[in-house]
PDB file with SEQRES, HELIX, SHEET and CRYST1 records, atoms N, CA, C and O in Angstrom:
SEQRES   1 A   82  UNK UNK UNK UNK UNK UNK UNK UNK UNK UNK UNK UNK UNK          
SEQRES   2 A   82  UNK UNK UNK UNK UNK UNK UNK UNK UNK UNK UNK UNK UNK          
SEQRES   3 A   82  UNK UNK UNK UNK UNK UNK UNK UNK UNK UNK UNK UNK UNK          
SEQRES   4 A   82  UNK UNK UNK UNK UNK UNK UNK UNK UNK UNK UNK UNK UNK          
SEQRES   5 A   82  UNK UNK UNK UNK UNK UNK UNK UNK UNK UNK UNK UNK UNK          
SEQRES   6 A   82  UNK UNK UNK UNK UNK UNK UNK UNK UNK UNK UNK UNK UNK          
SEQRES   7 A   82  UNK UNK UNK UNK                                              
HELIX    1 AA1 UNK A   19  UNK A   22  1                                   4    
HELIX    2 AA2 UNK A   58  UNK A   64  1                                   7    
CRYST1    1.000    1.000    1.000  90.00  90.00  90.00 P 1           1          
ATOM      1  N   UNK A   1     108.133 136.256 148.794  1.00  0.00           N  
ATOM      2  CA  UNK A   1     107.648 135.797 147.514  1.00  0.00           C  
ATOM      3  C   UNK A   1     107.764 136.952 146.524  1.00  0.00           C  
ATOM      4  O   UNK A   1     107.207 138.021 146.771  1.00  0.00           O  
ATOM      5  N   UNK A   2     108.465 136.767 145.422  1.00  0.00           N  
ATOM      6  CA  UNK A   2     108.673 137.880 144.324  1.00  0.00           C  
ATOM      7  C   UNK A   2     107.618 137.645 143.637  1.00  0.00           C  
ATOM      8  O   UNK A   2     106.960 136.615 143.488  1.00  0.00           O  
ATOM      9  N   UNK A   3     107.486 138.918 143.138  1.00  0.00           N  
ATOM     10  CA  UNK A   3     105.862 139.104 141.867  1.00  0.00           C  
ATOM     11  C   UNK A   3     106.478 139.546 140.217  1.00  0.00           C  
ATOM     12  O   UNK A   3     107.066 140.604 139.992  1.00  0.00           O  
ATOM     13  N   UNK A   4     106.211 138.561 139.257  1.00  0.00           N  
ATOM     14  CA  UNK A   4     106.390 138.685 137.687  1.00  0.00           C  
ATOM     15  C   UNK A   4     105.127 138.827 136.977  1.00  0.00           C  
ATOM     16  O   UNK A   4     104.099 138.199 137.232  1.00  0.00           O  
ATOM     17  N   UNK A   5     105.274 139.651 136.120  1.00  0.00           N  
ATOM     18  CA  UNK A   5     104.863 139.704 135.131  1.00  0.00           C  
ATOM     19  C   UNK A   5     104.585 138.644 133.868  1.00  0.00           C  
ATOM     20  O   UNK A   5     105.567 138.201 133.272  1.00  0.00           O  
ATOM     21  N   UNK A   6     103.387 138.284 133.510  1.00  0.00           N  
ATOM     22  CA  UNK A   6     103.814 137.008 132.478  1.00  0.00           C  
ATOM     23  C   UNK A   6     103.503 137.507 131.408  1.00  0.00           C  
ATOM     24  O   UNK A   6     102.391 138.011 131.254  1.00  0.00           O  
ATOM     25  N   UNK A   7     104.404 137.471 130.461  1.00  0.00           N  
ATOM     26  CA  UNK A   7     104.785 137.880 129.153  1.00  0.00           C  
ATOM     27  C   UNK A   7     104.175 136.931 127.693  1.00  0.00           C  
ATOM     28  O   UNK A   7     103.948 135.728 127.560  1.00  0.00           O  
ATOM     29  N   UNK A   8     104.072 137.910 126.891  1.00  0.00           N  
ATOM     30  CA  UNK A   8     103.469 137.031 125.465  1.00  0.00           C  
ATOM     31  C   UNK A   8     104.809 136.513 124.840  1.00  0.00           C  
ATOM     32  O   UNK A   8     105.805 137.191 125.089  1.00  0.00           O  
ATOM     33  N   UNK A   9     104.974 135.300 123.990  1.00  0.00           N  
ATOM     34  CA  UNK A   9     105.981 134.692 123.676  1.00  0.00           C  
ATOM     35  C   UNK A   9     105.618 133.567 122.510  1.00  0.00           C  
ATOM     36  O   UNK A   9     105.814 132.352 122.475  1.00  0.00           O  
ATOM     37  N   UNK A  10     104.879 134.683 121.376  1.00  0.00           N  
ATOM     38  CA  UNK A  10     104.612 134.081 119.840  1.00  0.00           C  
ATOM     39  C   UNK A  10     103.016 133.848 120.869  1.00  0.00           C  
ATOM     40  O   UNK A  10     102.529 134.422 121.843  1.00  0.00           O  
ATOM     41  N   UNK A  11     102.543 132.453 119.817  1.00  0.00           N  
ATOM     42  CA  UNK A  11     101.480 131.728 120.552  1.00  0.00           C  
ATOM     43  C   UNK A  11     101.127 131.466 122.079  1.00  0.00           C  
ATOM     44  O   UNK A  11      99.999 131.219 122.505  1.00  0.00           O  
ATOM     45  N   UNK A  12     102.311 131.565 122.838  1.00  0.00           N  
ATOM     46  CA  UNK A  12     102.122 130.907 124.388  1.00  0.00           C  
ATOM     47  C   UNK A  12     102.524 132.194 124.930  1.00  0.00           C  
ATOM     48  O   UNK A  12     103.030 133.158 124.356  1.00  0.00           O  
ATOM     49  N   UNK A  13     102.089 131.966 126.570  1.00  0.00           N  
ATOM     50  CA  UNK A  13     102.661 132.782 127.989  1.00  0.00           C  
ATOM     51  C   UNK A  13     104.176 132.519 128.227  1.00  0.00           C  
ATOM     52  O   UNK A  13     104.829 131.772 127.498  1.00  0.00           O  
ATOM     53  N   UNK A  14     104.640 133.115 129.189  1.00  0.00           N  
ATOM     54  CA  UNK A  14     106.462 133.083 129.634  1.00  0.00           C  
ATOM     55  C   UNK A  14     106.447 134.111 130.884  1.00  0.00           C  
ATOM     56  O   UNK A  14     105.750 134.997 131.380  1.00  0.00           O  
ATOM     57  N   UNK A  15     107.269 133.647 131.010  1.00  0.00           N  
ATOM     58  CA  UNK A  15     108.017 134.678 132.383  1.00  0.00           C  
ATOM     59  C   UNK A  15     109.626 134.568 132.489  1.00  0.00           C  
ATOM     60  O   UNK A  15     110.135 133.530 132.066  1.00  0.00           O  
ATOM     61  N   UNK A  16     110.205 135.267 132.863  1.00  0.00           N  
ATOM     62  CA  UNK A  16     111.653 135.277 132.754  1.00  0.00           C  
ATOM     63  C   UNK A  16     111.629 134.879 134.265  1.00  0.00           C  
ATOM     64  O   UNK A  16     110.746 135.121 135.088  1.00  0.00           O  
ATOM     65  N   UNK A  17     112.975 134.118 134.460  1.00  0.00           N  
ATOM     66  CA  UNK A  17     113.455 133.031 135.233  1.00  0.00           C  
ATOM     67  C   UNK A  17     114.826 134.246 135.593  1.00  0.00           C  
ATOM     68  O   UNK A  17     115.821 134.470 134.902  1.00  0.00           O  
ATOM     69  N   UNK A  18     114.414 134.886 136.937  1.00  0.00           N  
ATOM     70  CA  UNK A  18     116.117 135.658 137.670  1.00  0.00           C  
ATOM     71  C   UNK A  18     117.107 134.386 137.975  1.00  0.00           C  
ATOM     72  O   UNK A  18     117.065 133.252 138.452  1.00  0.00           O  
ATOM     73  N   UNK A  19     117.874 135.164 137.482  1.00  0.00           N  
ATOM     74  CA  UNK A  19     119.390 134.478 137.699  1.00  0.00           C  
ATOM     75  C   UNK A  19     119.505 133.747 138.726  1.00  0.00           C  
ATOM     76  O   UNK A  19     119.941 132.596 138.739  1.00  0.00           O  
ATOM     77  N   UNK A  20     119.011 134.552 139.895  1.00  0.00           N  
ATOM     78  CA  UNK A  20     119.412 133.911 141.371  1.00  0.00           C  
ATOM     79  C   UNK A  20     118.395 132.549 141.944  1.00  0.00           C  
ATOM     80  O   UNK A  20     118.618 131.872 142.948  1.00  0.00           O  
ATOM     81  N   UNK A  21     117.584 132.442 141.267  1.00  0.00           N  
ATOM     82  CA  UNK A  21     116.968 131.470 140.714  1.00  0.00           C  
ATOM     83  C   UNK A  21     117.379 130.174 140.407  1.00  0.00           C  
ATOM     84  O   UNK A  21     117.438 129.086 140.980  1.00  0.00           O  
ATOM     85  N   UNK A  22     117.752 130.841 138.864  1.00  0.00           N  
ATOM     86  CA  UNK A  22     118.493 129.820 137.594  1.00  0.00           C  
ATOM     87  C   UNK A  22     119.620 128.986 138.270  1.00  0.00           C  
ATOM     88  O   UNK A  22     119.768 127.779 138.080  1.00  0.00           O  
ATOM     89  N   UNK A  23     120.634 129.986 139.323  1.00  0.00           N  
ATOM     90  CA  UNK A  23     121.797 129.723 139.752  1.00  0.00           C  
ATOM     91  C   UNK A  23     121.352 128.213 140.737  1.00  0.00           C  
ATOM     92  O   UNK A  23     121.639 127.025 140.590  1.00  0.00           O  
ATOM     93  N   UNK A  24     120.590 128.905 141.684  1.00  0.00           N  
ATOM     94  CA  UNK A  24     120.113 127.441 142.778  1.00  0.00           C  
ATOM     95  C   UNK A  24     119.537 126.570 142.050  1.00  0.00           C  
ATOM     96  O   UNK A  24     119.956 125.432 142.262  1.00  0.00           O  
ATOM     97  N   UNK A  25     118.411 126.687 140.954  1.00  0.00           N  
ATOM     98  CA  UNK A  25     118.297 125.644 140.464  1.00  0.00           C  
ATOM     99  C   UNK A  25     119.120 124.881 139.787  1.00  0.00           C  
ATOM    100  O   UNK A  25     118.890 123.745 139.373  1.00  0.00           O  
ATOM    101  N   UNK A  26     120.222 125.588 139.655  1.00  0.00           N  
ATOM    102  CA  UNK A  26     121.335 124.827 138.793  1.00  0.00           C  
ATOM    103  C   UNK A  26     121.391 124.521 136.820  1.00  0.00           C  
ATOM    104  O   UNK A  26     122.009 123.708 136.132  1.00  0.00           O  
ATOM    105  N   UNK A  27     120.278 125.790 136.449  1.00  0.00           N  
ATOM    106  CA  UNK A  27     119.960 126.009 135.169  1.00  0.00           C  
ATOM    107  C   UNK A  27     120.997 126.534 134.291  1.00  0.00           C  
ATOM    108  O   UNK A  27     121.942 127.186 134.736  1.00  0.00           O  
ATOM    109  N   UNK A  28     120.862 126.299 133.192  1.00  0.00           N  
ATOM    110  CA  UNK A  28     121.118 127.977 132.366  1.00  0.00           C  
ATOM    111  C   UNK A  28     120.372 127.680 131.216  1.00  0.00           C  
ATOM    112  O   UNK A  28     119.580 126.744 131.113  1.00  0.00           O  
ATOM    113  N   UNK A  29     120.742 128.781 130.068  1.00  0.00           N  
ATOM    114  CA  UNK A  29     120.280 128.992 128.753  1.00  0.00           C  
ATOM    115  C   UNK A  29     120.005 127.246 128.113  1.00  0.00           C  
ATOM    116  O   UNK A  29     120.945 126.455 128.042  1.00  0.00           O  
ATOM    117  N   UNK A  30     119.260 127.052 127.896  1.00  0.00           N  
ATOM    118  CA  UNK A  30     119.530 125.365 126.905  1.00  0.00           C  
ATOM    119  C   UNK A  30     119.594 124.233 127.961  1.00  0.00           C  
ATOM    120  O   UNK A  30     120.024 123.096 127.764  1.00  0.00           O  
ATOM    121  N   UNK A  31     119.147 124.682 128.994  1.00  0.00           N  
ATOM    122  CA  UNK A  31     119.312 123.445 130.126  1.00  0.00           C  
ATOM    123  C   UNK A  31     117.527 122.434 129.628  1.00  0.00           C  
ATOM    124  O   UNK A  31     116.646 123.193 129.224  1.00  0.00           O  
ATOM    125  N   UNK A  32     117.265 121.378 129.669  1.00  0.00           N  
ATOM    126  CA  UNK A  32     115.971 121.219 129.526  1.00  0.00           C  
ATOM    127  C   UNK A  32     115.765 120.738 131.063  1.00  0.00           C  
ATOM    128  O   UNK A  32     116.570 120.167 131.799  1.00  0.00           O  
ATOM    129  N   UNK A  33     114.370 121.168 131.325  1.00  0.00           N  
ATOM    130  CA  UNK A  33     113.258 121.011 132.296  1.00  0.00           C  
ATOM    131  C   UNK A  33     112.241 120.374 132.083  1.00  0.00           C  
ATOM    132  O   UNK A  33     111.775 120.209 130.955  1.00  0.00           O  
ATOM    133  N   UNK A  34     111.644 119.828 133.364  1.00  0.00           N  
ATOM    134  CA  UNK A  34     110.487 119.545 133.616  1.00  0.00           C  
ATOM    135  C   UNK A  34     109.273 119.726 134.172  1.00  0.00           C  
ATOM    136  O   UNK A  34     109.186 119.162 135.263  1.00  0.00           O  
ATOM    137  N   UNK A  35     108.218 120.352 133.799  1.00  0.00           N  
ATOM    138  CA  UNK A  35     106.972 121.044 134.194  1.00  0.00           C  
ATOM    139  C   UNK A  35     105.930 120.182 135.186  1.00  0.00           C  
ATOM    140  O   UNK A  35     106.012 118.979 134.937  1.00  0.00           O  
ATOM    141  N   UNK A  36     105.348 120.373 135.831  1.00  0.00           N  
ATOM    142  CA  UNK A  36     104.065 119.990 136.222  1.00  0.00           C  
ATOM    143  C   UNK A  36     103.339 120.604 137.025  1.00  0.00           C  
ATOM    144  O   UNK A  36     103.874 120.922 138.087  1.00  0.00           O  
ATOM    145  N   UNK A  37     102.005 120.952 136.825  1.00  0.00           N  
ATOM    146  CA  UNK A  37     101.107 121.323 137.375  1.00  0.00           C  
ATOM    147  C   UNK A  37     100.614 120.914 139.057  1.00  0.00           C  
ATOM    148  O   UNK A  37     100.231 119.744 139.042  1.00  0.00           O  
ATOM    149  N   UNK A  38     100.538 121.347 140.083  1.00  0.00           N  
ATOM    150  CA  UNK A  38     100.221 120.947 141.359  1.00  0.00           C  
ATOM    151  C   UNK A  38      99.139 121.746 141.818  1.00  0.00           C  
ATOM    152  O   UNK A  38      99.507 122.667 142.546  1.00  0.00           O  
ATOM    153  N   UNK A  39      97.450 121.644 141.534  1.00  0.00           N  
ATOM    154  CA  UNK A  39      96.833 122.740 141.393  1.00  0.00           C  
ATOM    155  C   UNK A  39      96.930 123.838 140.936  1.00  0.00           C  
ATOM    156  O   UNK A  39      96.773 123.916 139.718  1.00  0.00           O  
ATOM    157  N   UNK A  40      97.140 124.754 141.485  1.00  0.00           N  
ATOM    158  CA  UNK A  40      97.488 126.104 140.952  1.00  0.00           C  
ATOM    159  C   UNK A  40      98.862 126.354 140.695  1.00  0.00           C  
ATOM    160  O   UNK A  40      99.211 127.305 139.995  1.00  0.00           O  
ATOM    161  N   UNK A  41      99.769 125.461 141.282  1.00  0.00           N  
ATOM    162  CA  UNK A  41     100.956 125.824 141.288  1.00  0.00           C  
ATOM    163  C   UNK A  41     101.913 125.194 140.049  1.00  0.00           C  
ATOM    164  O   UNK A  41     101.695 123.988 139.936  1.00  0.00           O  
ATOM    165  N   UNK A  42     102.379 125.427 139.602  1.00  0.00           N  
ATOM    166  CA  UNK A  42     103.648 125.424 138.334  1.00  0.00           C  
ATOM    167  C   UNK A  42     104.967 124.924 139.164  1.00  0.00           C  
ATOM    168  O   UNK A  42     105.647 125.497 140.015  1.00  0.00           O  
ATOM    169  N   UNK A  43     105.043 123.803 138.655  1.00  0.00           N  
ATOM    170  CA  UNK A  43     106.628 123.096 139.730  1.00  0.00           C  
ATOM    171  C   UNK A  43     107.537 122.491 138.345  1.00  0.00           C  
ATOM    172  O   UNK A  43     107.303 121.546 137.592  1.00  0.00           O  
ATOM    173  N   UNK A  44     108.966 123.752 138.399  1.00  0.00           N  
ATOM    174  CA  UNK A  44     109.356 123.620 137.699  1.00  0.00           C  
ATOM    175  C   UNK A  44     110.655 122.847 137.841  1.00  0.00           C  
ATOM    176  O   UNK A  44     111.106 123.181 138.937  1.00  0.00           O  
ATOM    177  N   UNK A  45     111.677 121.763 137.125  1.00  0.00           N  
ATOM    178  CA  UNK A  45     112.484 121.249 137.768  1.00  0.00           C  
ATOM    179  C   UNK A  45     113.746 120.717 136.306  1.00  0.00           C  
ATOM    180  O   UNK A  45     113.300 119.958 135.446  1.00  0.00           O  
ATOM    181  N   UNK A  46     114.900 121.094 136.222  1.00  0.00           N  
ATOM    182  CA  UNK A  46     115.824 120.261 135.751  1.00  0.00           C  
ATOM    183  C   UNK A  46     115.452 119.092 135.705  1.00  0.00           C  
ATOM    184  O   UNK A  46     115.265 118.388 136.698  1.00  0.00           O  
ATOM    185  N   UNK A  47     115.240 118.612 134.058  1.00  0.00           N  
ATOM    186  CA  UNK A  47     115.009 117.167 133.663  1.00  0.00           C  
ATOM    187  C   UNK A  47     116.031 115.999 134.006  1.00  0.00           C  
ATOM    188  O   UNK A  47     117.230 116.275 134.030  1.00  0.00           O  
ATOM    189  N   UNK A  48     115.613 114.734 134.267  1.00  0.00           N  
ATOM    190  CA  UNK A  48     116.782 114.037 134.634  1.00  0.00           C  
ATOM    191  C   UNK A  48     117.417 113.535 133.027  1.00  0.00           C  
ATOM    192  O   UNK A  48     116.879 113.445 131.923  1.00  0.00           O  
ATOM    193  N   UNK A  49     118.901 113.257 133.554  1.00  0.00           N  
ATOM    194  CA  UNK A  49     119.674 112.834 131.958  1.00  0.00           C  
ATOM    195  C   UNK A  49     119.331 111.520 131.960  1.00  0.00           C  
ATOM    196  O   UNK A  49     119.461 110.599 132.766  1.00  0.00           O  
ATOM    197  N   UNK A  50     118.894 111.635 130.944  1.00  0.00           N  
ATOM    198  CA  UNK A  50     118.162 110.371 130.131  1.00  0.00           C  
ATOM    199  C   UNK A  50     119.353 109.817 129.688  1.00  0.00           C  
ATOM    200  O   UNK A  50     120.225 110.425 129.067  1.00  0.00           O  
ATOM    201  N   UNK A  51     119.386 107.859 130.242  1.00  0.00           N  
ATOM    202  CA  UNK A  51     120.684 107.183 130.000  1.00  0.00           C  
ATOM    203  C   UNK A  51     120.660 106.515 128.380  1.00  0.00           C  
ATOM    204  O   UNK A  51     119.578 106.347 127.818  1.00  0.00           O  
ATOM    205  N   UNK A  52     121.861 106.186 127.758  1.00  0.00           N  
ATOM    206  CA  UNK A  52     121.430 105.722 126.290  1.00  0.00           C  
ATOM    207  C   UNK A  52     120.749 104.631 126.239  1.00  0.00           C  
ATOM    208  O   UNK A  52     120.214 104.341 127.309  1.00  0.00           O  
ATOM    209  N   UNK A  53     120.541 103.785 125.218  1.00  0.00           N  
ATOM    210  CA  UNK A  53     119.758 102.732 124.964  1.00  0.00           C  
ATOM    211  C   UNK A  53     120.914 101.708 124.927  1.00  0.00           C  
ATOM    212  O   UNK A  53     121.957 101.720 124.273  1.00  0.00           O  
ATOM    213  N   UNK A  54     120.167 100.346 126.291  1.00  0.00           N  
ATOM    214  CA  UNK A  54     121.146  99.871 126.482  1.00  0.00           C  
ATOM    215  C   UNK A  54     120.313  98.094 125.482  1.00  0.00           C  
ATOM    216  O   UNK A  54     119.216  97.538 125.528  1.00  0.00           O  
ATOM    217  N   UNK A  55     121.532  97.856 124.775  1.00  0.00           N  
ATOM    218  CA  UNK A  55     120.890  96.505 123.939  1.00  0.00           C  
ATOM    219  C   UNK A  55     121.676  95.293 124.554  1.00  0.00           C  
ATOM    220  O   UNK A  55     122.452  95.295 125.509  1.00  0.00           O  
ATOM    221  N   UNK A  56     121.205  94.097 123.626  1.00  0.00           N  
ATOM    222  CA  UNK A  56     121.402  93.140 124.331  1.00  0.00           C  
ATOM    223  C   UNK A  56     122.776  92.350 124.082  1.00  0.00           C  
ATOM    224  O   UNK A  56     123.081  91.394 124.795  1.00  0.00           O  
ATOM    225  N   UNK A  57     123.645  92.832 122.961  1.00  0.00           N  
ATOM    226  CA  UNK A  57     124.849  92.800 122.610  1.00  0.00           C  
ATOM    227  C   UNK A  57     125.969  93.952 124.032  1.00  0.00           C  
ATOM    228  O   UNK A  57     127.105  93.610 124.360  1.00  0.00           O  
ATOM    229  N   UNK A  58     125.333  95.099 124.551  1.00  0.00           N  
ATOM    230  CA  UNK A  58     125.685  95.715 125.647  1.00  0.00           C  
ATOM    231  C   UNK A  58     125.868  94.705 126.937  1.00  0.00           C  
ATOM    232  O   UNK A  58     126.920  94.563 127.561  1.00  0.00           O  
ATOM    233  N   UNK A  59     124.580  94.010 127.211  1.00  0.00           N  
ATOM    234  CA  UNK A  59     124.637  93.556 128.312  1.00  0.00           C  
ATOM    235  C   UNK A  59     125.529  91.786 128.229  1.00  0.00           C  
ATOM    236  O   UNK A  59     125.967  91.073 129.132  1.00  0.00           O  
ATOM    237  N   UNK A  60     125.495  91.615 126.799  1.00  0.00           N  
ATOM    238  CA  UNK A  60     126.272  90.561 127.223  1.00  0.00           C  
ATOM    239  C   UNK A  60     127.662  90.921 127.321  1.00  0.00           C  
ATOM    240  O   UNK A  60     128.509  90.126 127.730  1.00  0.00           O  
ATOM    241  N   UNK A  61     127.868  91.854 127.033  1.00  0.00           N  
ATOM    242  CA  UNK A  61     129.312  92.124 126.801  1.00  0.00           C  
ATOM    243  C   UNK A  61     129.797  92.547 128.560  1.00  0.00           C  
ATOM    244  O   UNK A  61     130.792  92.140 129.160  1.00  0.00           O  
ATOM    245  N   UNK A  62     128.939  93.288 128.958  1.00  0.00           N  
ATOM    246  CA  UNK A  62     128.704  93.503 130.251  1.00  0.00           C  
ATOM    247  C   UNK A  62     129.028  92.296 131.215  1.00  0.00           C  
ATOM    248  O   UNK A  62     129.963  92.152 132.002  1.00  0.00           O  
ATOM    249  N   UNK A  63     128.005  91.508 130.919  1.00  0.00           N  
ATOM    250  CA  UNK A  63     128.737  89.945 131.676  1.00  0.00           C  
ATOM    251  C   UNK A  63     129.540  89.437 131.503  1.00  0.00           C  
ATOM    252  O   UNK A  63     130.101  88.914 132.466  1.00  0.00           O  
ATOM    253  N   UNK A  64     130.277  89.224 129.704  1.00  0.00           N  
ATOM    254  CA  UNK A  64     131.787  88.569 129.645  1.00  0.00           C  
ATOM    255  C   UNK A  64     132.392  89.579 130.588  1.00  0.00           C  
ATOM    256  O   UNK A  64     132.333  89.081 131.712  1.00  0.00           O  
ATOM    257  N   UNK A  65     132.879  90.630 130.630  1.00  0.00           N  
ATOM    258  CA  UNK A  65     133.824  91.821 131.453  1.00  0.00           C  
ATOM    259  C   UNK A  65     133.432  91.563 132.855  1.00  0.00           C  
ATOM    260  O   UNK A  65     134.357  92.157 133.408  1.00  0.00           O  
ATOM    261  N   UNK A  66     132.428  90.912 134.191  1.00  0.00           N  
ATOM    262  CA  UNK A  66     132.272  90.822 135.499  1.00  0.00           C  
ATOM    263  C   UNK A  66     133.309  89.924 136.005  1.00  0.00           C  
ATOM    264  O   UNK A  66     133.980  89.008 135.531  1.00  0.00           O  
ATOM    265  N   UNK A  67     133.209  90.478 137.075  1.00  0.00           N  
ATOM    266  CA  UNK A  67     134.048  89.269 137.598  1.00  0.00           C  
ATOM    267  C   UNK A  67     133.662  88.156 137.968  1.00  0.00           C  
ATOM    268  O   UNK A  67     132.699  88.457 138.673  1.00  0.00           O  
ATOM    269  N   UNK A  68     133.763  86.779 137.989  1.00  0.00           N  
ATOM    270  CA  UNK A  68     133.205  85.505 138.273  1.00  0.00           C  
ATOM    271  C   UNK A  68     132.638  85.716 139.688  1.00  0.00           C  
ATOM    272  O   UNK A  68     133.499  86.092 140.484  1.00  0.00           O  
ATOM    273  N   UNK A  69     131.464  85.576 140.172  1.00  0.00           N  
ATOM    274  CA  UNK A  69     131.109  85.116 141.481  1.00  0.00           C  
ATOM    275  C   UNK A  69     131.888  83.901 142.371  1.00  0.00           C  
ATOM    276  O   UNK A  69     132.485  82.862 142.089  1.00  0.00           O  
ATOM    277  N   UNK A  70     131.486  84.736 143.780  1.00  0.00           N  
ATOM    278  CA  UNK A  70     131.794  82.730 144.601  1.00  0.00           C  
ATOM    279  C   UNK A  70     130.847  82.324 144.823  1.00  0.00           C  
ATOM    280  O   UNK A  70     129.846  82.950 145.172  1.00  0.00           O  
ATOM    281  N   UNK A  71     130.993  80.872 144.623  1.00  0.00           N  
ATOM    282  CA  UNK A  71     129.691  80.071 144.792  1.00  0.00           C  
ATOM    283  C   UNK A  71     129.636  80.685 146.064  1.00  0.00           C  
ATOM    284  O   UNK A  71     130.501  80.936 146.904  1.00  0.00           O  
ATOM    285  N   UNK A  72     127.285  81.038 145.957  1.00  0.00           N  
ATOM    286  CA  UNK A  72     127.549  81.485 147.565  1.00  0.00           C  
ATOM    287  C   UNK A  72     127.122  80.510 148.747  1.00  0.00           C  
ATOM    288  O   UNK A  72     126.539  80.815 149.788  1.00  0.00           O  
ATOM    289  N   UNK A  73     127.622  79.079 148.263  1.00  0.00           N  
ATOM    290  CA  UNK A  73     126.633  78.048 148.926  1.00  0.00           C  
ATOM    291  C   UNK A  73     128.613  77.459 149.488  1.00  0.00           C  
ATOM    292  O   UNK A  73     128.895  76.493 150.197  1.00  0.00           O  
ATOM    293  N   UNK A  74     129.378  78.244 148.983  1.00  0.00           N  
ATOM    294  CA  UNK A  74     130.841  77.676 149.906  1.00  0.00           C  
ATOM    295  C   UNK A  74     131.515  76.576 149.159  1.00  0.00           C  
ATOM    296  O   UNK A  74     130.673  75.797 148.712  1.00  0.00           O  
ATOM    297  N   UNK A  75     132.775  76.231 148.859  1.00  0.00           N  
ATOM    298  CA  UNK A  75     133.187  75.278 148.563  1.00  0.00           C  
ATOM    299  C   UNK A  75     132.951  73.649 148.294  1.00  0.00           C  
ATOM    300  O   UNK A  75     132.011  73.458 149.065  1.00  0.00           O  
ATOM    301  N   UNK A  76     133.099  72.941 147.956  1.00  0.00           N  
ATOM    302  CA  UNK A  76     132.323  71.749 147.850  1.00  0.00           C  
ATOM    303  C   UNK A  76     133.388  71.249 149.041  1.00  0.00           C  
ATOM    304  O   UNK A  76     134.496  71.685 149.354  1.00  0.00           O  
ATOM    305  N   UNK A  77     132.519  70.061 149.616  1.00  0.00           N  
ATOM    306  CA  UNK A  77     133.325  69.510 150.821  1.00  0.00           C  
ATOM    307  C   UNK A  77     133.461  67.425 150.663  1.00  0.00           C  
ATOM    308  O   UNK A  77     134.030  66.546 151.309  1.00  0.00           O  
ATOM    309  N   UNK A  78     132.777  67.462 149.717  1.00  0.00           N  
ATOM    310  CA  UNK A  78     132.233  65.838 149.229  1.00  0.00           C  
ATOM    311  C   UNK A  78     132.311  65.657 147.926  1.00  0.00           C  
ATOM    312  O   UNK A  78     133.167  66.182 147.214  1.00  0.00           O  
ATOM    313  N   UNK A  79     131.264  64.769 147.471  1.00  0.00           N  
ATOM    314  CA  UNK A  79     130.834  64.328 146.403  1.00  0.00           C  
ATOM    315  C   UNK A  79     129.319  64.841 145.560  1.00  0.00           C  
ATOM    316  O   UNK A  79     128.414  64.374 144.868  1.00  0.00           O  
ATOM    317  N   UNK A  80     129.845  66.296 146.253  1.00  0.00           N  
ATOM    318  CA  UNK A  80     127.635  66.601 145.892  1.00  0.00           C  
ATOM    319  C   UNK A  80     127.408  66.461 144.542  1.00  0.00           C  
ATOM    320  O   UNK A  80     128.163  65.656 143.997  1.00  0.00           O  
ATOM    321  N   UNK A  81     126.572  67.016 143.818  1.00  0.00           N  
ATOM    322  CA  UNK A  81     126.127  66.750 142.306  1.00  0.00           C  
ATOM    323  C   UNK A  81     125.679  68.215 142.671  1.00  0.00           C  
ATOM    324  O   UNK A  81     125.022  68.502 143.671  1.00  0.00           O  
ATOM    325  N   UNK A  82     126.200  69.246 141.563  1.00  0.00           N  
ATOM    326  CA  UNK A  82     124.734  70.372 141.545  1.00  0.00           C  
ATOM    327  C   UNK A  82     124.335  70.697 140.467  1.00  0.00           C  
ATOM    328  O   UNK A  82     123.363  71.446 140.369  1.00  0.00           O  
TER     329      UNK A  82                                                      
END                                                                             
């Protein structure tokens, strides 16, 4: 377990984040994260990418472009009605 120093940074606390760190976490400069508290502990984590806003002109367009299903009830073999 490595030991830091926590640093003043304007109004708030900080600590600098080693490289070898940054690297496994898969960070860098301008990456955004996500914080949370676990008792005492600080669990810090690469934010997930937030997908765009999907509307409802998207999703129909989405369904004209699928491919047609097969009926999954099988071919008709008679005279059914459905």
């Amino acid at each position: 377990m490595a030991k830091q120093s926590i640093l003043k940074w304007g109004n708030s606390l900080g600590f600098r984040l080693p490289s070898e760190v940054a690297k496994q976490m898969r960070v860098s400069e301008g990456t955004e994260v996500t914080y949370t508290l676990n008792g005492s502990q600080l669990i810090i984590e690469p934010a997930a990418e937030e997908l765009p806003a999907f509307t409802k002109a998207d999703l129909a367009r989405a369904i004209r472009k699928g491919k047609p299903r097969a009926d999954p009830l099988g071919r008709r073999k008679g005279k059914e009605v459905l």
